[in-house]
N, CA and C of each residue as an Amber inpcrd file, in Angstrom:
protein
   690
  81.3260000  76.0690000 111.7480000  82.6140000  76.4890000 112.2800000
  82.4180000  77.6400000 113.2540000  83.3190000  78.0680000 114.2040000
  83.5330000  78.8440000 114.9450000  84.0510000  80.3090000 115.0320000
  83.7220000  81.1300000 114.4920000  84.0590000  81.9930000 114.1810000
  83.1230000  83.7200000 114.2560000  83.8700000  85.1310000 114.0060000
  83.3900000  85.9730000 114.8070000  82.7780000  86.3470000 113.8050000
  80.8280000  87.1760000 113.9940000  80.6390000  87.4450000 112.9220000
  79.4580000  88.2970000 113.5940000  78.5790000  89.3170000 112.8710000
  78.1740000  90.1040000 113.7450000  77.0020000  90.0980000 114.3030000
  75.8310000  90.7070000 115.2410000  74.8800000  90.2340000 115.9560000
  74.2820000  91.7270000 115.8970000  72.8180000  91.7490000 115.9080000
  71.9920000  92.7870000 115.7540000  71.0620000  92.8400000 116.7350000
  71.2960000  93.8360000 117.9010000  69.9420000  93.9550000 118.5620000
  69.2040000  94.6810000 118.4630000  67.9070000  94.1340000 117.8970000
  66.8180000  94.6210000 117.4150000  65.8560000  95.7170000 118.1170000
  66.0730000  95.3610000 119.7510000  66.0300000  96.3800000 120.6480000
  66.6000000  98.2250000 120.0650000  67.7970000  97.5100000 119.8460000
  68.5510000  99.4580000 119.9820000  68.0610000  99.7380000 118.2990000
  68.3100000  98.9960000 117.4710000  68.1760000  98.9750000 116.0060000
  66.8520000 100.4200000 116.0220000  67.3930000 101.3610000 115.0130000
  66.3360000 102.6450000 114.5570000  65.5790000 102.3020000 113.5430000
  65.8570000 101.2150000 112.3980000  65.8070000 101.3430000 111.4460000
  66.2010000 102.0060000 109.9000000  67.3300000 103.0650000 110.2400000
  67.9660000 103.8700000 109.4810000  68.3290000 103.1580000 108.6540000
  68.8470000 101.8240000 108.3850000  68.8180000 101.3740000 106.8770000
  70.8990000 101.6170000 106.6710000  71.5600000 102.3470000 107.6070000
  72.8860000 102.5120000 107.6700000  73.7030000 101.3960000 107.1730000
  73.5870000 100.4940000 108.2150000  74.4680000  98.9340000 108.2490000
  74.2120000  98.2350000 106.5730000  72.9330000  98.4780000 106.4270000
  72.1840000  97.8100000 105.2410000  73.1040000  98.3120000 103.5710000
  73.7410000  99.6630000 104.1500000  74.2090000 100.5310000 102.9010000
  75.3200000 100.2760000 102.9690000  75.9570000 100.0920000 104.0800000
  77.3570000  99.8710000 104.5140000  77.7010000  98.7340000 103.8780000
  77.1010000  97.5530000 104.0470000  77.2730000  95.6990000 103.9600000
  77.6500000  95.9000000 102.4690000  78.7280000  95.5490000 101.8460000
  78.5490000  95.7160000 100.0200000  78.2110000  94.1930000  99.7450000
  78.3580000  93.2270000 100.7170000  78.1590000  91.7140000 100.6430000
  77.1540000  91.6210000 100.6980000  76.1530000  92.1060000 101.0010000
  74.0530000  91.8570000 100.8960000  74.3020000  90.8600000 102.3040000
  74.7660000  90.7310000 103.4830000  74.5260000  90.0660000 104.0270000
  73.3430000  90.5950000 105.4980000  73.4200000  92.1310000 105.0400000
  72.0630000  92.3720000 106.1770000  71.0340000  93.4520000 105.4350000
  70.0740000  93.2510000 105.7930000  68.7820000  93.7950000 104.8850000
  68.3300000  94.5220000 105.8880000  66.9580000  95.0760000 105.4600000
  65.7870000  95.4160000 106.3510000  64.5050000  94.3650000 106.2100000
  64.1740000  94.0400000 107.7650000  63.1090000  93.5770000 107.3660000
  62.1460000  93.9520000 108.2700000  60.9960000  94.2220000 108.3340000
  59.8330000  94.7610000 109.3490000  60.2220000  96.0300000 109.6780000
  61.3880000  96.6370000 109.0400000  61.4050000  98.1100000 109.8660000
  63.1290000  98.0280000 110.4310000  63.3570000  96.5820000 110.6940000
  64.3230000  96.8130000 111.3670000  65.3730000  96.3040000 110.4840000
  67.0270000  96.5600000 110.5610000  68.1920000  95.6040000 110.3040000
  68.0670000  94.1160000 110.9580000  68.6180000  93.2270000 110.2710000
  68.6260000  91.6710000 110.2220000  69.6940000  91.0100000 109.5980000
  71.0310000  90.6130000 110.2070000  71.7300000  89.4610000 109.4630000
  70.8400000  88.4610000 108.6070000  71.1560000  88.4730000 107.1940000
  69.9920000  87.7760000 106.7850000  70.8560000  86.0650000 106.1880000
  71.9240000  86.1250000 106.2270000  72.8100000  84.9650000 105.7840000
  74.2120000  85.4720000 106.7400000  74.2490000  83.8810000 107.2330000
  75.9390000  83.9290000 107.7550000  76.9430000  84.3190000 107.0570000
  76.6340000  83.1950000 105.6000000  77.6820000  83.0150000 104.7920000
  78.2580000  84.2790000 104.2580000  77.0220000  85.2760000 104.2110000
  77.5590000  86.7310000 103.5350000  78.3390000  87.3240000 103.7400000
  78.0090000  87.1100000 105.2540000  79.2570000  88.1290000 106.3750000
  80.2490000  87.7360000 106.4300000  81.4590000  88.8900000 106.2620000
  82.9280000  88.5320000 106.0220000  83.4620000  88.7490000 107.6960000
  82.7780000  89.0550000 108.2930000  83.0180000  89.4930000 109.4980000
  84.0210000  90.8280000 109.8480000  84.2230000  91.4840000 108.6990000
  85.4510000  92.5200000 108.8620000  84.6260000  93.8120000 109.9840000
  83.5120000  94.0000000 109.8300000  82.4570000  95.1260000 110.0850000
  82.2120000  96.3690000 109.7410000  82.8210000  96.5340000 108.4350000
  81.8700000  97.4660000 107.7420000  80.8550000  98.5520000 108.2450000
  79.7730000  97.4520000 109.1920000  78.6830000  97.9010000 109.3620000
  78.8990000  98.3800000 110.3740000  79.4400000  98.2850000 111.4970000
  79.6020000  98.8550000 112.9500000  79.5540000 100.6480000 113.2030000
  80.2250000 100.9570000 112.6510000  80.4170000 102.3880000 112.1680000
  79.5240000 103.1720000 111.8110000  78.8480000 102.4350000 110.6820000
  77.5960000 102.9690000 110.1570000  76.6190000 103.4170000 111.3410000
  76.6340000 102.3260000 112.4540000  75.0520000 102.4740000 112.9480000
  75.4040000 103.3530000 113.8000000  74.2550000 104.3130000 113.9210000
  73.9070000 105.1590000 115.4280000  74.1900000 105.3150000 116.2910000
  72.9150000 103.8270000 116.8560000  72.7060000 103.5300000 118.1800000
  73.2020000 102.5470000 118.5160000  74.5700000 102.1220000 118.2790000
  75.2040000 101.0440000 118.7530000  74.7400000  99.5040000 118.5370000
  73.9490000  99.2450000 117.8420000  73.0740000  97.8930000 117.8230000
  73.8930000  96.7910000 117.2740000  74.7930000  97.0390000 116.6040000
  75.9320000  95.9100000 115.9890000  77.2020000  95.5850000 117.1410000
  77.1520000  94.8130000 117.2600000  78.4160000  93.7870000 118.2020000
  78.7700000  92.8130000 117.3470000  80.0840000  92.2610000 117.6830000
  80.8240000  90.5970000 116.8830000  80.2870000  90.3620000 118.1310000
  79.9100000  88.6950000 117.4450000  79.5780000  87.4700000 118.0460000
  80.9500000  86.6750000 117.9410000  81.3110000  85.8200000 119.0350000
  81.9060000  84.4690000 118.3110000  81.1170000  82.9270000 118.6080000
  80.4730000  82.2730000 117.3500000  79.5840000  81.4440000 117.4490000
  79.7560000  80.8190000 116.6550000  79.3770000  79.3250000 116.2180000
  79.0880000  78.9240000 115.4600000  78.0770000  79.3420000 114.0740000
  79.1200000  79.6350000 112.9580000  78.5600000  80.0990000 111.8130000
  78.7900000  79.5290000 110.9450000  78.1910000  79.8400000 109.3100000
  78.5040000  78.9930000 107.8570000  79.6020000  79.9150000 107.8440000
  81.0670000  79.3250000 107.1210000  81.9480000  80.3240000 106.5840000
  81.9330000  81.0830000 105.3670000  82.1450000  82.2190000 105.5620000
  82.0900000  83.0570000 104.6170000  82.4050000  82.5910000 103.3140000
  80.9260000  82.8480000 102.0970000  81.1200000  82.5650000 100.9190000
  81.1420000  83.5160000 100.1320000  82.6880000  83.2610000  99.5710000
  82.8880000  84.9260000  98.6350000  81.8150000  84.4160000  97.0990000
  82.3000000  83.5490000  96.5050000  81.8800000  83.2350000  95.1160000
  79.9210000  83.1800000  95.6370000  79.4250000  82.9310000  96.3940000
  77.6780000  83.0260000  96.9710000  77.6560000  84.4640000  96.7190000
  78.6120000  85.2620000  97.7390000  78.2550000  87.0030000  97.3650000
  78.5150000  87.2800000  96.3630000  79.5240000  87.1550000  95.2770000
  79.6370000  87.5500000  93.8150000  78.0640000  87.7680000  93.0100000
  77.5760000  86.1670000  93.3160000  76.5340000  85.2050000  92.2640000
  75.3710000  86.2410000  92.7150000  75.2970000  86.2750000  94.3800000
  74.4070000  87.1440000  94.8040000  74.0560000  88.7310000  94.2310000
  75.4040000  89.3610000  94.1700000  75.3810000  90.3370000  93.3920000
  74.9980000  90.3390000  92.0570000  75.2730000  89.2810000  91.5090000
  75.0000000  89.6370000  89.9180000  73.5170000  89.3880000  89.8310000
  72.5560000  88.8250000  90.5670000  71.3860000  88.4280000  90.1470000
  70.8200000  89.8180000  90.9120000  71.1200000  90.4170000  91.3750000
  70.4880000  91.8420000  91.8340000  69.8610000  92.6770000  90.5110000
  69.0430000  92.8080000  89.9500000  68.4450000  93.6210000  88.8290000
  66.7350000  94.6950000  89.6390000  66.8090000  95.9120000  88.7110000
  68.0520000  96.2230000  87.8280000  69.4070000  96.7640000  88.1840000
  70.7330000  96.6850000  87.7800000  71.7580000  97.1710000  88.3310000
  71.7240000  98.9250000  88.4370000  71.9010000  98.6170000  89.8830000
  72.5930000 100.0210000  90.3580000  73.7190000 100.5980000  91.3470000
  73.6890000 101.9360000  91.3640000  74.8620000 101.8540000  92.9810000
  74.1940000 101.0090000  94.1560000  74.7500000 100.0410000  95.0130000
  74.5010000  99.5490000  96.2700000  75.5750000  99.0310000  96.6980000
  75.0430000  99.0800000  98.0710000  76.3500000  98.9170000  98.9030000
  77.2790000  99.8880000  99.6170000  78.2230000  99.3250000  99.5710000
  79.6070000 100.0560000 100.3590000  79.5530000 101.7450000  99.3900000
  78.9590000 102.9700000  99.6970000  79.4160000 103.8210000  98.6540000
  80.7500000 104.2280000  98.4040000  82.1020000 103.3690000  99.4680000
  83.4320000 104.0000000  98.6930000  83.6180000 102.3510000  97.6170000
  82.5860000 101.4520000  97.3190000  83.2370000 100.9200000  96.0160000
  82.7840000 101.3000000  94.7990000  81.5050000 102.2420000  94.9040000
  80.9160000 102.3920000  93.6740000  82.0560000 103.3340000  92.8120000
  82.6590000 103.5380000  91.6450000  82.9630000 104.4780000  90.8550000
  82.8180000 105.3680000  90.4130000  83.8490000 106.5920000  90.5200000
  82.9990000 107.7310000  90.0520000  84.3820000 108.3520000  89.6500000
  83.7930000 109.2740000  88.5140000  84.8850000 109.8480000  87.8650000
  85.3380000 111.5340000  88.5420000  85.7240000 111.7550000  88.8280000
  86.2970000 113.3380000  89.7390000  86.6940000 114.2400000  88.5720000
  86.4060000 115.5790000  89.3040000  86.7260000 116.5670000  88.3470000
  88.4220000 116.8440000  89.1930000  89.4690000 116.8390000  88.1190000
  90.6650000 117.4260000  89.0960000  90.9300000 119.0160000  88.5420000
  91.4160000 119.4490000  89.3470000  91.8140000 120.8450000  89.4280000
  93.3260000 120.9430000  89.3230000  93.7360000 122.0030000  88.3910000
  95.3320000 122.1790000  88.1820000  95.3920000 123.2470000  89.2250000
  96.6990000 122.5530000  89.5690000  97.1500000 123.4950000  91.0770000
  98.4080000 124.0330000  90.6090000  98.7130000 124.9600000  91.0300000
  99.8580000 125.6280000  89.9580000 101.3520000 125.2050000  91.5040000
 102.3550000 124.8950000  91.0270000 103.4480000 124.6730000  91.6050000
 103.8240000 125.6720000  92.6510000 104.4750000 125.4500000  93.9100000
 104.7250000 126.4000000  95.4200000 105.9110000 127.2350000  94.5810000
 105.9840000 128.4010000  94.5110000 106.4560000 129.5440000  94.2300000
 107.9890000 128.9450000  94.5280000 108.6490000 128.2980000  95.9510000
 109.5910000 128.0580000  96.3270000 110.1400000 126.5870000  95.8200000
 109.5310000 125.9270000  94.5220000 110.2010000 124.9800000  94.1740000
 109.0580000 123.8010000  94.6960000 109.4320000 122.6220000  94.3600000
 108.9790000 121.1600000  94.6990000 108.7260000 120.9690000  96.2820000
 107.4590000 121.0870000  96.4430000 107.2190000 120.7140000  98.3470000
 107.6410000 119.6460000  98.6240000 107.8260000 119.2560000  99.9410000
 109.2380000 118.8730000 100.6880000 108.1970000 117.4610000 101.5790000
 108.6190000 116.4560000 101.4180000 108.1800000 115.4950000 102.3220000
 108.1710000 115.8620000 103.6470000 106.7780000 115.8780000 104.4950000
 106.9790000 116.1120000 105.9520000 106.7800000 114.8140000 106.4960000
 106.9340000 113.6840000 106.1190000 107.2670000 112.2280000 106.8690000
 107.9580000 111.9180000 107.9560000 107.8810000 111.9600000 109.1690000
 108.9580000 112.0330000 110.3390000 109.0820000 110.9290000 110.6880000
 108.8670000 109.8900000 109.9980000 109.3770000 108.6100000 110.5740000
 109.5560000 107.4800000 109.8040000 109.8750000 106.7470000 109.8360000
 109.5900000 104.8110000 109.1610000 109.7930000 103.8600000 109.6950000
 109.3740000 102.5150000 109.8450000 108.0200000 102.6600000 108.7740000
 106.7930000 103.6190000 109.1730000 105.6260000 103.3750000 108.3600000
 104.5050000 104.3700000 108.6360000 103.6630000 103.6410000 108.6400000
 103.5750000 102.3830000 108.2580000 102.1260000 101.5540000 107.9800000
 101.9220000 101.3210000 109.7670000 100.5950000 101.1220000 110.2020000
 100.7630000 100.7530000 111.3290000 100.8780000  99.3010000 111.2420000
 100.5010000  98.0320000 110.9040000 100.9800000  97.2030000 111.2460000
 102.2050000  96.7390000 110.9770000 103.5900000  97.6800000 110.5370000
 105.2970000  97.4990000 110.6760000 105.2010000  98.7060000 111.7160000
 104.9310000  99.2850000 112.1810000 105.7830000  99.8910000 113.1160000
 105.3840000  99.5320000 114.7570000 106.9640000  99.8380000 115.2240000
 106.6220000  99.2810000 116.6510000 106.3150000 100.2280000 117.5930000
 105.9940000  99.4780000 118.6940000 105.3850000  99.8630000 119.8430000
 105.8510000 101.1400000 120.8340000 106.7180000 100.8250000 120.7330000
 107.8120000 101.8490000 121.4520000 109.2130000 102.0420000 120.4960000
 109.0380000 103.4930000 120.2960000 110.1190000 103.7820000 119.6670000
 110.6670000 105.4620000 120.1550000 111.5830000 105.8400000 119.8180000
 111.8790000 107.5360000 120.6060000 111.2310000 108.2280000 119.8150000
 111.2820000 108.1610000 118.8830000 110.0320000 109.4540000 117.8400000
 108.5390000 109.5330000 118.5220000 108.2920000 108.6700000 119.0270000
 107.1760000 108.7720000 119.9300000 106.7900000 109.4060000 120.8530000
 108.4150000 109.6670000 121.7280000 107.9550000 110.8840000 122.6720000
 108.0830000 112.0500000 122.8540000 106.5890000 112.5690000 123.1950000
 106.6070000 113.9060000 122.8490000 105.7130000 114.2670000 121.4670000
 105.3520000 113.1730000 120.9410000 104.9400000 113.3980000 119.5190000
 103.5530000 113.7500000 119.4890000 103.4880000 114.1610000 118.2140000
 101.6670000 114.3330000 118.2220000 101.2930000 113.0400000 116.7940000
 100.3270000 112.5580000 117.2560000 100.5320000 111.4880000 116.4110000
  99.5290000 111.7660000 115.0190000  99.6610000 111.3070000 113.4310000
  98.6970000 111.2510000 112.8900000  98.0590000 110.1550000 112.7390000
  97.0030000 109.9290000 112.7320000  96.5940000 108.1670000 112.4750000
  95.5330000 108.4530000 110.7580000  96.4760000 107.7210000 110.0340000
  95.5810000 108.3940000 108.4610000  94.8610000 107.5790000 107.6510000
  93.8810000 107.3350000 107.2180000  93.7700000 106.3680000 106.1640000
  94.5090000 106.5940000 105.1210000  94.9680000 104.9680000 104.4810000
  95.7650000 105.2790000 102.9090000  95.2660000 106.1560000 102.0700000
  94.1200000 106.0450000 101.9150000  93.8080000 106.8760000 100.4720000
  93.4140000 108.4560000 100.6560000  93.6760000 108.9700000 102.2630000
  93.7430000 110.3110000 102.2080000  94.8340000 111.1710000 101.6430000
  95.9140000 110.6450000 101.8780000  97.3980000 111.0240000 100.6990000
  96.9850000 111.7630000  99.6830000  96.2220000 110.6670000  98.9040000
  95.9320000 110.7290000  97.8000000  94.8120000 111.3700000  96.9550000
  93.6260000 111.6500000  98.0150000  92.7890000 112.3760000  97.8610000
  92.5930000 113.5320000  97.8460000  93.1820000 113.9830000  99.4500000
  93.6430000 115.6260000  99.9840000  95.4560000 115.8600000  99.6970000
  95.1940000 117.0010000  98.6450000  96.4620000 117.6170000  97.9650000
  97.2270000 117.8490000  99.1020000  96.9990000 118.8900000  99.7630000
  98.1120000 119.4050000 100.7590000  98.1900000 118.3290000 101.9500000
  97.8680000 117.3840000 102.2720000  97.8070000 116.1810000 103.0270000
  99.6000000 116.8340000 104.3760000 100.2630000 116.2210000 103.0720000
 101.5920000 116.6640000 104.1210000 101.6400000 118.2650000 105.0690000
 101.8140000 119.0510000 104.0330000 101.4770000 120.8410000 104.9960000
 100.4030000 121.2790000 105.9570000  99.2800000 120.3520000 105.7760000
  98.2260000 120.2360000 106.7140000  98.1090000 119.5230000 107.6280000
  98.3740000 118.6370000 107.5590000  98.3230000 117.3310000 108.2490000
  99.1850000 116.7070000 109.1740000 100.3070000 115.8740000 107.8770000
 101.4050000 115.3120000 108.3350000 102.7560000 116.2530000 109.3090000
 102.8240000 117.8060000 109.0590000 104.0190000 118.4020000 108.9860000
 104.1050000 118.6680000 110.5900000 104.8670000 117.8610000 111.1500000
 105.0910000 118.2060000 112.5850000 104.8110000 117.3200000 113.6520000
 104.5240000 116.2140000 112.7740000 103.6450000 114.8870000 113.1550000
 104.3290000 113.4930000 113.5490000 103.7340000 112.5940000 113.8940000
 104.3130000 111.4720000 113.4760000 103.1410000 110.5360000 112.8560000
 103.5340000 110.1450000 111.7500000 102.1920000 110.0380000 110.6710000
 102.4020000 108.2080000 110.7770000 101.0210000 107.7130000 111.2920000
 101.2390000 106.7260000 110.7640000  99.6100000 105.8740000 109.9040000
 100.0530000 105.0670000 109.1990000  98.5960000 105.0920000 107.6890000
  97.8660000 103.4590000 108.0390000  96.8100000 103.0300000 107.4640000
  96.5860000 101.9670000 107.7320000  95.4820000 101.5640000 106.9550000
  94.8080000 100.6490000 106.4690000  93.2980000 100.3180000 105.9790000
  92.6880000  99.3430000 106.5740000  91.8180000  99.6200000 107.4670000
  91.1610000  98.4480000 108.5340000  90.4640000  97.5000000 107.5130000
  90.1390000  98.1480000 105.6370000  89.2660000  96.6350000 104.8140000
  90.2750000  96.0870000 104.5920000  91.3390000  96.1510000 103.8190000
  92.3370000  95.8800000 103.4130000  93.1470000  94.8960000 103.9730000
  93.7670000  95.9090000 105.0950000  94.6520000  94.9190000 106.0820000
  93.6410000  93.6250000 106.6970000  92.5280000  93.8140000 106.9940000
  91.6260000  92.7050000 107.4300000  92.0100000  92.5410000 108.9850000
  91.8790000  94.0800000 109.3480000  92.6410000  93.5880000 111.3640000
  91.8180000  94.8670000 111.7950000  91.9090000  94.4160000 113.2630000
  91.6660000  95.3280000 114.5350000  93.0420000  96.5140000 115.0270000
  92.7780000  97.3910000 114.2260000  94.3950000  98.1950000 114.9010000
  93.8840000  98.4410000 116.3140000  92.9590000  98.4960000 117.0460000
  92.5830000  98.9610000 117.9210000  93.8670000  98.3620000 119.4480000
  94.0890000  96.7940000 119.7190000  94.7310000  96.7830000 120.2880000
  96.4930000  96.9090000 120.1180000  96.8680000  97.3610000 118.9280000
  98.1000000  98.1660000 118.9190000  98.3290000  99.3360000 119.1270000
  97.3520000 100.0950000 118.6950000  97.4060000 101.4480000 118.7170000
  96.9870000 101.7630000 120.2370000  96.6030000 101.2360000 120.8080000
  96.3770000 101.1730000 122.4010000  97.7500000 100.7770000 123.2830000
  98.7060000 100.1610000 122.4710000  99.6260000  99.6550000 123.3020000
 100.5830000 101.0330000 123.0490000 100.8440000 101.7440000 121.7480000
 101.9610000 102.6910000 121.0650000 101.0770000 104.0200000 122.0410000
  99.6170000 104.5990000 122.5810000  99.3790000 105.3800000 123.2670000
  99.8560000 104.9090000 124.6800000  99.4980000 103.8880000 125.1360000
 100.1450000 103.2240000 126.6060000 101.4690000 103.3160000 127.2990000
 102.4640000 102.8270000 126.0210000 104.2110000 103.1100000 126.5690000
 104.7970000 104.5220000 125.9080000 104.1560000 105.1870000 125.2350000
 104.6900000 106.3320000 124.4700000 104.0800000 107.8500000 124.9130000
 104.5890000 108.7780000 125.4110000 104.2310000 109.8340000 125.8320000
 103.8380000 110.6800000 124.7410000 102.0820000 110.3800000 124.0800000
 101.5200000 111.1570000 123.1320000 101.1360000 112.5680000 123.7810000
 101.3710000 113.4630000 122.6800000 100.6770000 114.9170000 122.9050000
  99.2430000 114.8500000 122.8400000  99.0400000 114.6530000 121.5570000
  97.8440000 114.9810000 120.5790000  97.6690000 114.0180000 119.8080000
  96.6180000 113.4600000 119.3070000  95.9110000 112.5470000 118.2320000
  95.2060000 113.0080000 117.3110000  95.2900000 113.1560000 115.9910000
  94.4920000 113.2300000 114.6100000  94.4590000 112.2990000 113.9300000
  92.8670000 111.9220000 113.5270000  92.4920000 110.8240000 113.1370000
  91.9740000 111.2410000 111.2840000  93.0000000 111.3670000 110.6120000
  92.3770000 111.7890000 109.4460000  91.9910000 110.5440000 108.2180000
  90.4750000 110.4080000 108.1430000  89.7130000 109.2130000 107.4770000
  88.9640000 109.8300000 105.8590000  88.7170000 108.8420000 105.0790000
  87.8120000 109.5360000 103.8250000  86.4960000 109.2700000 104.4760000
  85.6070000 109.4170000 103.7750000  84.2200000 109.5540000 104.0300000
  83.2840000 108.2180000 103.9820000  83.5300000 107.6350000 102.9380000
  83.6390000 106.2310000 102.6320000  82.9840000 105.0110000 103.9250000
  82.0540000 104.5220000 104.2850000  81.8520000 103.8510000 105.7790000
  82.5380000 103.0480000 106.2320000  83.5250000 102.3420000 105.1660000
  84.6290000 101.4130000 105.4810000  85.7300000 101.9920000 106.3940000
  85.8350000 103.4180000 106.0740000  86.9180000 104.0910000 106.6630000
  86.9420000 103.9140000 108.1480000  85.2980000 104.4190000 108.5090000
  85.2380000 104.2720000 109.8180000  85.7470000 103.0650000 110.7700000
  85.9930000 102.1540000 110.0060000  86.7890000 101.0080000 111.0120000
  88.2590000 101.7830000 111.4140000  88.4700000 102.3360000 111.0400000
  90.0440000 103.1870000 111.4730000  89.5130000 103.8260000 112.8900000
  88.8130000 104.8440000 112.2390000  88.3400000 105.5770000 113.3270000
  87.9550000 105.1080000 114.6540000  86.7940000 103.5270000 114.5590000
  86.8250000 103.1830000 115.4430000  87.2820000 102.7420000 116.1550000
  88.7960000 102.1310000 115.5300000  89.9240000 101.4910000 116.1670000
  90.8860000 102.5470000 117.1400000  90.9270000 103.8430000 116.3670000
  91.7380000 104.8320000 117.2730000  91.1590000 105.2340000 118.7590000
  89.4470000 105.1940000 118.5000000  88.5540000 105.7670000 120.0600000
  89.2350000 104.5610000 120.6470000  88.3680000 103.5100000 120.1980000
  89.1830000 101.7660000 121.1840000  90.4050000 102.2570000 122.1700000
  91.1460000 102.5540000 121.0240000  92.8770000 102.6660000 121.4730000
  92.9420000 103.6690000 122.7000000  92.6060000 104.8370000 122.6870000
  92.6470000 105.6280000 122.9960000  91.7930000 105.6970000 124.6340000
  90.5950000 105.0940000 124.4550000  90.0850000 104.5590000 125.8700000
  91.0580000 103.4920000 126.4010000  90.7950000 102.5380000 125.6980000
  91.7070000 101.1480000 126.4900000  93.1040000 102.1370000 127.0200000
  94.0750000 102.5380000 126.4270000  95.1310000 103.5540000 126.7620000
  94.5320000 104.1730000 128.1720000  93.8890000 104.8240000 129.0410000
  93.5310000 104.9320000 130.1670000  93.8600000 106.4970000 130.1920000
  94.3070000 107.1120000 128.9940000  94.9310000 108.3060000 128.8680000
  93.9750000 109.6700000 128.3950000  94.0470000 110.5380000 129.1550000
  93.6110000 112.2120000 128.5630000  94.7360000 112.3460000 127.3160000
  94.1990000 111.8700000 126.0400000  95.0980000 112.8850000 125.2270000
  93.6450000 113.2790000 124.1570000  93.9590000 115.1090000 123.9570000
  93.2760000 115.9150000 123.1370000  93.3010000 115.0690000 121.6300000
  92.4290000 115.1300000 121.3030000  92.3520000 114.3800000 120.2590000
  91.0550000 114.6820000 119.0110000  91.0570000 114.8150000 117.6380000
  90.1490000 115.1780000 116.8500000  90.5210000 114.5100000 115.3810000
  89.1740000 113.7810000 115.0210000  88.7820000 113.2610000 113.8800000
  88.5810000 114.3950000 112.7750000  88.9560000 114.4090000 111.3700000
  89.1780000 114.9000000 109.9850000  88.5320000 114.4020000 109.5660000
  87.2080000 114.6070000 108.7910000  87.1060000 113.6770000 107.4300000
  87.2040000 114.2010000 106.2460000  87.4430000 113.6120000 105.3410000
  88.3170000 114.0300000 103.3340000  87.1840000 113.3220000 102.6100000
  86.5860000 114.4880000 102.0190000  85.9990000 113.6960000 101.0610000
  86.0630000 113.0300000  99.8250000  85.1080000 111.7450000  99.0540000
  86.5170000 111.6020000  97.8890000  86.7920000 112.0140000  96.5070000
  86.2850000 113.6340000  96.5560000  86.8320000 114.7520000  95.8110000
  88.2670000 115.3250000  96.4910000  88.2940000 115.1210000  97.8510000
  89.1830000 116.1690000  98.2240000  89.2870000 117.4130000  99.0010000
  87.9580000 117.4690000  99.4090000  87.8780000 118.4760000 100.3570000
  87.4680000 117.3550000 101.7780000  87.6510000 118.4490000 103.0960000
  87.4590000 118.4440000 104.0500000  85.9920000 119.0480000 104.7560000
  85.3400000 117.6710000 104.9910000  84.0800000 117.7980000 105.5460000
  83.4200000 118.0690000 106.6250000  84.6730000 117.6030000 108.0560000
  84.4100000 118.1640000 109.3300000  85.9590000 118.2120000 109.8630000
């Protein structure tokens, strides 16, 4: 079948082993030193791995490929011994220490949400909250990770959230169209740490070039304790 899935040139490839940690599907290894798609079927084609690498060496193909076999990657996984963490490190589990935060002196903090919807794939293209705005572009699970999220982040904003594994899409050419007709200030790209995340991230640069536009703009990352890493 015909379909997009990713391509490794072995040329730019460092060997860093990145893509390899990224893939939680085992569908690219190391071999001789270098990264290698080692099965079609593995690859879900979402790209995971893109992010990870360096030196740019990962591109989608669209070619004739086997279609993606989820129940092959399961089987694949389980015969992996002995079991350990591998893979994607935001699926492995881990238990967090939480910290009691004692309540804002002035009562229950206050939603700084300035708009709805917020998911990016419901909201549209052009809307008036847009102009003039400074935009947030967030992953879901930063909410939830980083406490003060809203007073830091969101408050003054126009916040909108998204999960490039999840949703299973390219925000890149929407978020290119909402910078294009909408008179942005500023862009914050706040992501967890996680390598999956980075498909957000890479979707906002996309956007943001294709957009043809100077807007000031800076990436956050949350780690998934909860602090802020850069």
């Amino acid at each position: 079948m015909l379909r997009r899935i990713i391509e490794i040139d072995r040329e730019k490839c460092n060997g860093c082993g990145a893509c390899a940690a990224a893939c939680h599907e085992g569908a690219i290894g190391m071999v001789d030193g270098k990264a290698r798609l080692l099965r079609d079927d593995y690859c879900d084609g979402l790209g995971d791995c893109l992010p990870a690498c360096p030196t740019g060496a990962i591109s989608f193909v669209e070619r004739e490929a086997a279609a993606y076999d989820e129940a092959a990657v399961q089987e694949h996984r389980k015969r992996k011994t002995p079991p350990q963490p591998s893979g994607c490190p935001g699926h492995q589990p881990r238990k967090l220490e939480v910290h009691a935060v004692p309540a804002p002196p002035s009562g229950p903090a206050l939603s700084q949400l300035g708009q709805w919807p917020c998911q990016i794939k419901l909201a549209p293209v052009q809307a008036p909250y847009f102009q003039g705005a400074k935009l947030l572009i967030a992953a879901d699970c930063t909410a939830y990770a980083y406490a003060n999220m809203h007073q830091d982040f969101m408050r003054g904003k126009i916040t909108l959230v998204g999960c490039h594994k999840l949703d299973a899409v390219d925000y890149s050419e929407k978020l290119a169209e909402i910078l294009k007709n909408n008179d942005i200030r500023s862009l914050t790209i706040v992501r967890m740490e996680v390598p999956c995340c980075g498909g957000l991230e890479l979707a906002a640069k996309r956007a943001l070039q294709a957009s043809g536009k100077f807007i000031p703009w800076q990436v956050v990352t949350i780690s998934v304790d909860g602090h802020i890493l850069d």
